[in-house]
C-alpha positions as CSV (number, residue, x, y, z in Angstrom):
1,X,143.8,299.9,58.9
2,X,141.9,297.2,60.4
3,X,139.9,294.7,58.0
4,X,137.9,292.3,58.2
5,X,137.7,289.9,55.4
6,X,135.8,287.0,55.5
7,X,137.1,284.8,52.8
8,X,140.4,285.1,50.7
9,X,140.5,282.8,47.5
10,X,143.6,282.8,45.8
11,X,144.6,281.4,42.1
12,X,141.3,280.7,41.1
13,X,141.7,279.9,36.9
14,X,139.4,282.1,34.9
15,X,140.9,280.4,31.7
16,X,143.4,277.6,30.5
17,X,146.7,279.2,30.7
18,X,148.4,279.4,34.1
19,X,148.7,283.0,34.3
20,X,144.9,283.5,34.1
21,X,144.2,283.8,37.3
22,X,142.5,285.4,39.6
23,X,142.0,286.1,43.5
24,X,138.6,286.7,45.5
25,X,138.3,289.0,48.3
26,X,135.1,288.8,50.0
27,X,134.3,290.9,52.7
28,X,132.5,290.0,55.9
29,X,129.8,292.9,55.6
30,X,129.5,293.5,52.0
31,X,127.8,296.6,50.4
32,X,126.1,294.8,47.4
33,X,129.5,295.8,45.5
34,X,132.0,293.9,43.3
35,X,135.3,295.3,41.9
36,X,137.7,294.2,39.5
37,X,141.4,295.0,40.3
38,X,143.9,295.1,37.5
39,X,147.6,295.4,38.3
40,X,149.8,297.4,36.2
41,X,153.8,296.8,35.4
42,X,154.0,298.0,31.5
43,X,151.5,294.8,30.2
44,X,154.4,292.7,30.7
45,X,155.4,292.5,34.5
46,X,153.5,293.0,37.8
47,X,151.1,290.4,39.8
48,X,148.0,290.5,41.3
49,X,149.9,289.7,44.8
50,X,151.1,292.8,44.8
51,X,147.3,294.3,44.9
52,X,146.7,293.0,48.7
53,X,147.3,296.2,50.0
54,X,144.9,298.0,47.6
55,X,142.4,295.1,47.7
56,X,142.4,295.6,51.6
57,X,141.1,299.4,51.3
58,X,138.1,297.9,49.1
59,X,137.3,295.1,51.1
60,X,137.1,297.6,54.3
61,X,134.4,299.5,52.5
62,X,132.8,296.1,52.0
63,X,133.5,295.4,48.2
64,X,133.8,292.3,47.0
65,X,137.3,292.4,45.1
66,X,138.4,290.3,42.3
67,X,142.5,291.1,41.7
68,X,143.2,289.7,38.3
69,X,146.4,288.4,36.4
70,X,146.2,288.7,32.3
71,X,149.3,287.3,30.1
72,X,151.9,289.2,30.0
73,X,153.8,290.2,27.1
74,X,157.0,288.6,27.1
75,X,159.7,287.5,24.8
76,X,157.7,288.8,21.7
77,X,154.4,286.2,22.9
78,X,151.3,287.2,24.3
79,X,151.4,290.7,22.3
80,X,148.7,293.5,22.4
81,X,145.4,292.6,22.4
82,X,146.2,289.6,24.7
83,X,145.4,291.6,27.7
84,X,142.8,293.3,26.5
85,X,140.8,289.8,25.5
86,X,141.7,288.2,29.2
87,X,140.6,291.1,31.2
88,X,137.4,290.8,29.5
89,X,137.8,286.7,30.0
90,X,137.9,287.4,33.8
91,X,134.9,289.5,33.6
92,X,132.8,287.0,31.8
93,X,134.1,284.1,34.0
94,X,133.0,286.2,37.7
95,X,129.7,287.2,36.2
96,X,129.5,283.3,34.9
97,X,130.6,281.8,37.9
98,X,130.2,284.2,41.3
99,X,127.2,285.0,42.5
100,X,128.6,288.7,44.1
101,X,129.2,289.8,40.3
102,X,126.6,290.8,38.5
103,X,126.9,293.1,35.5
104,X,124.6,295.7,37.2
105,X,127.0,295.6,40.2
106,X,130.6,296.4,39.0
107,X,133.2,298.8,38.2
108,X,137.1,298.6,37.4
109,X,139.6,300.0,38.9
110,X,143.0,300.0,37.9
111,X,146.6,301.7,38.5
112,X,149.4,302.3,35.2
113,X,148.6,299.9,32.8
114,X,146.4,298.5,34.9
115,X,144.4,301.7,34.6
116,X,144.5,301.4,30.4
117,X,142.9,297.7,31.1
118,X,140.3,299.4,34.0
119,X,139.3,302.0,30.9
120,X,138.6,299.4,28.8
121,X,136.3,297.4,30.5
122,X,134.5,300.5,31.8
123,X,134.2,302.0,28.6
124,X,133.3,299.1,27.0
125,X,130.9,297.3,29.3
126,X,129.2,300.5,29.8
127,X,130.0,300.3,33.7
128,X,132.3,302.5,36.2
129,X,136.0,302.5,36.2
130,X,138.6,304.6,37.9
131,X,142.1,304.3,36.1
132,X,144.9,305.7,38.4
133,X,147.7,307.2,35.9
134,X,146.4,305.3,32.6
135,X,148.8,304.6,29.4
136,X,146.1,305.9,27.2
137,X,148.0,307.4,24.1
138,X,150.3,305.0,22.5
139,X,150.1,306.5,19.0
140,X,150.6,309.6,20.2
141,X,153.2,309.9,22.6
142,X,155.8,307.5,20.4
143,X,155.0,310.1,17.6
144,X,156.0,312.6,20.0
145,X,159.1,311.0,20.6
146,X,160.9,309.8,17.9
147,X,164.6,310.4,19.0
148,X,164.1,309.0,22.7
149,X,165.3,305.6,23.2
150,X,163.8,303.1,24.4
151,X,164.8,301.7,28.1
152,X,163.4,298.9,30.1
153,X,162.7,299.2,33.8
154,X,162.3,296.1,35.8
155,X,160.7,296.4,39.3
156,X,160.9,294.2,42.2
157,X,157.8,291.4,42.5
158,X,158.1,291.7,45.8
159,X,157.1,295.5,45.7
160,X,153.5,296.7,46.3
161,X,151.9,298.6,43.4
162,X,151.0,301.1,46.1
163,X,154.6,301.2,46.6
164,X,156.4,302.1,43.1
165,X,156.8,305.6,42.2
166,X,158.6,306.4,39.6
167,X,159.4,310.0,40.6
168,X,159.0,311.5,37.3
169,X,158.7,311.3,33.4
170,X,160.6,308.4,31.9
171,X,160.0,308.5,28.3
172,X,162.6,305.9,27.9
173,X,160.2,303.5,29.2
174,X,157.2,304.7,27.6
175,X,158.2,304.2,24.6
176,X,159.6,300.8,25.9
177,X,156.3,299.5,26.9
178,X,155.3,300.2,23.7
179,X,157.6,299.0,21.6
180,X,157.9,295.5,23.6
181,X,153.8,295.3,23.6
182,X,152.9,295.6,19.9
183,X,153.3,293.6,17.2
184,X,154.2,295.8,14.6
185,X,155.5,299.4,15.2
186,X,152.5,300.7,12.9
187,X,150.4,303.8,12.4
188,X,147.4,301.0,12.6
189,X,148.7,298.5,15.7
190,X,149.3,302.1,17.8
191,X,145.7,303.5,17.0
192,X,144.4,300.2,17.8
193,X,146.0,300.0,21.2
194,X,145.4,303.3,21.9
195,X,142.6,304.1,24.4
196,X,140.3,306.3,22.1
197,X,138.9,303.7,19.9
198,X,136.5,302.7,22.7
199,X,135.0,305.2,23.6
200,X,131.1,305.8,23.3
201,X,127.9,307.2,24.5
202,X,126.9,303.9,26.1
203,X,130.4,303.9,28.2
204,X,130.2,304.0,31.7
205,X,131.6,307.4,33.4
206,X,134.8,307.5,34.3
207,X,137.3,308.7,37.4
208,X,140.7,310.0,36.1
209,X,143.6,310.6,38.0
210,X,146.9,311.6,37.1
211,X,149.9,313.3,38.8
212,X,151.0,316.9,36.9
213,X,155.0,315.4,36.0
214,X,154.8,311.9,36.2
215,X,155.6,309.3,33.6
216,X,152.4,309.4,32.0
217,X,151.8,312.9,30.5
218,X,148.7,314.5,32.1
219,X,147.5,315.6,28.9
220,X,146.4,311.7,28.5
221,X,143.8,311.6,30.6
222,X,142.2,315.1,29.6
223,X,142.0,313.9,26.2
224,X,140.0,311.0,27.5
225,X,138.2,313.3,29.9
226,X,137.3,315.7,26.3
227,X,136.3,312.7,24.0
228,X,133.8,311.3,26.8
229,X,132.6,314.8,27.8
230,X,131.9,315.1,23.5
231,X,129.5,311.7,24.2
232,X,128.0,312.8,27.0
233,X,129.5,310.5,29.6
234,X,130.3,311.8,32.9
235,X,133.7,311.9,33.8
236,X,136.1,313.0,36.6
237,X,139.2,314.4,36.5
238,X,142.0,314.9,39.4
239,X,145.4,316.3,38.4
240,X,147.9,316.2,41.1
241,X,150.7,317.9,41.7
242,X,154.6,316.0,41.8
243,X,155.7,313.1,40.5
244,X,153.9,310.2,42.0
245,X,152.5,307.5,39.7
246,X,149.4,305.3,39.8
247,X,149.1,303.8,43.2
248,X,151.7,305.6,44.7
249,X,149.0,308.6,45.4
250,X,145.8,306.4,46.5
251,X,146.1,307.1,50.0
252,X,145.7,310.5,48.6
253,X,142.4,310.2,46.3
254,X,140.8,307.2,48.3
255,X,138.1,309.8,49.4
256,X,137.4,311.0,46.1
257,X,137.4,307.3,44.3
258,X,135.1,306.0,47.5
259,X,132.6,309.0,46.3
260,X,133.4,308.5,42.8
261,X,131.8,305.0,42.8
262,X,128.6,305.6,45.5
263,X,128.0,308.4,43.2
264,X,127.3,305.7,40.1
265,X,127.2,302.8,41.4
């Protein structure tokens, strides 16, 4: 792929704490678009380094890209909604600060976790979002799961979000992530950091995609796909088959996500 970007800005503070960061990709024909990018690794690992590959496909289409970094959860500090309140900090800060994003002119896109932060913003800002293989039902799937335990997976830094696949269900994990994320192991803390709470008929519609057996259960993102329907709110769902998770399958889907967001932008 050959692109052409006119201008990388990397490490840009957004807030006061060093891992609220962000890096600006600004392309040297733009189409009037801005994205935020929001890496994924379980809310508690991952960079937005490792989005320079996805960041690139945007740019070539002449988005502006914003790749962000949030706290991550880590050593029982920086616990659920920590995320939640920085991705929205970013937001704020680029529509404060950068003249290429405006609130009329943005979408989120997002892969793993990074696709449960993606949702949130777009259902919350009323604005487009794609979320690649989204973590949307905490409370759900650890009450589906009561005898699996819990197993931590730690991937390389160095590795490309476009290049972990996790070949498969791991319900170890899962229930990992959600266990190191939350505060309290609660009926109330899992329903609160569950995905459903935000949705409503002044959402913005919403590209879904998911792999058939992969580690998040593709009966996530139909449930999403069912409550926005119920509000009216377009949505879009693709269900792939195998194993692949989040990015892993974007070479895959680029097509559909590019027509995704000219069709509501």
């Amino acid at each position: 792929m050959k692109v052409v970007v006119q201008m990388l800005e990397q490490d840009i503070q957004y807030g006061t704490d060093a891992m609220q960061k962000l890096d600006l990709y600004t392309p040297a024909s733009s189409n009037g678009r801005s994205l935020v990018l929001i890496h994924g690794g379980g809310w508690w690992q991952g960079d937005k380094h490792k989005e320079m590959s996805t960041a690139a496909r945007f740019v070539d289409m002449g988005y502006t890209v914003a790749a962000i970094n949030y706290r991550l959860a880590l050593a029982a500090t920086n616990l659920f909604p920590t995320q939640n309140r920085d991705v929205l900090a970013a937001y704020q800060w680029l529509i404060a600060h950068e003249p290429s994003f405006t609130a009329q002119n943005i979408a989120f896109i997002g892969g793993s976790t990074g696709g449960h932060l993606a949702a949130y913003l777009g259902l919350t800002l009323g604005r487009p979002f794609v979320s690649l293989s989204g973590l949307f039902d905490l409370a759900g799937f650890y009450a589906a799961h009561p005898d699996v335990t819990p197993v931590q997976r730690i991937f390389s830094k160095h590795t490309a979000s476009s290049a972990i696949d996790q070949d498969g269900s791991d319900d170890g994990y899962y229930k990992w992530i959600i266990e190191n994320l939350l505060p309290e192991i609660t009926p109330a803390q899992l329903d609160a950091a569950s995905i459903w709470r935000w949705v409503r008929a002044t959402s913005g519609p919403g590209l879904l995609i998911n792999s058939l057996h992969e580690l998040v259960p593709a009966s996530e993102p139909l449930q999403l796909a069912g409550l926005l329907q119920a509000k009216s709110v377009p949505v879009e769902t693709i269900l792939l088959p195998g194993t692949r998770h989040g990015e892993a399958y974007l070479p895959d889907v680029i097509g559909s996500v590019q027509q995704f967001l000219d069709r509501y932008f």
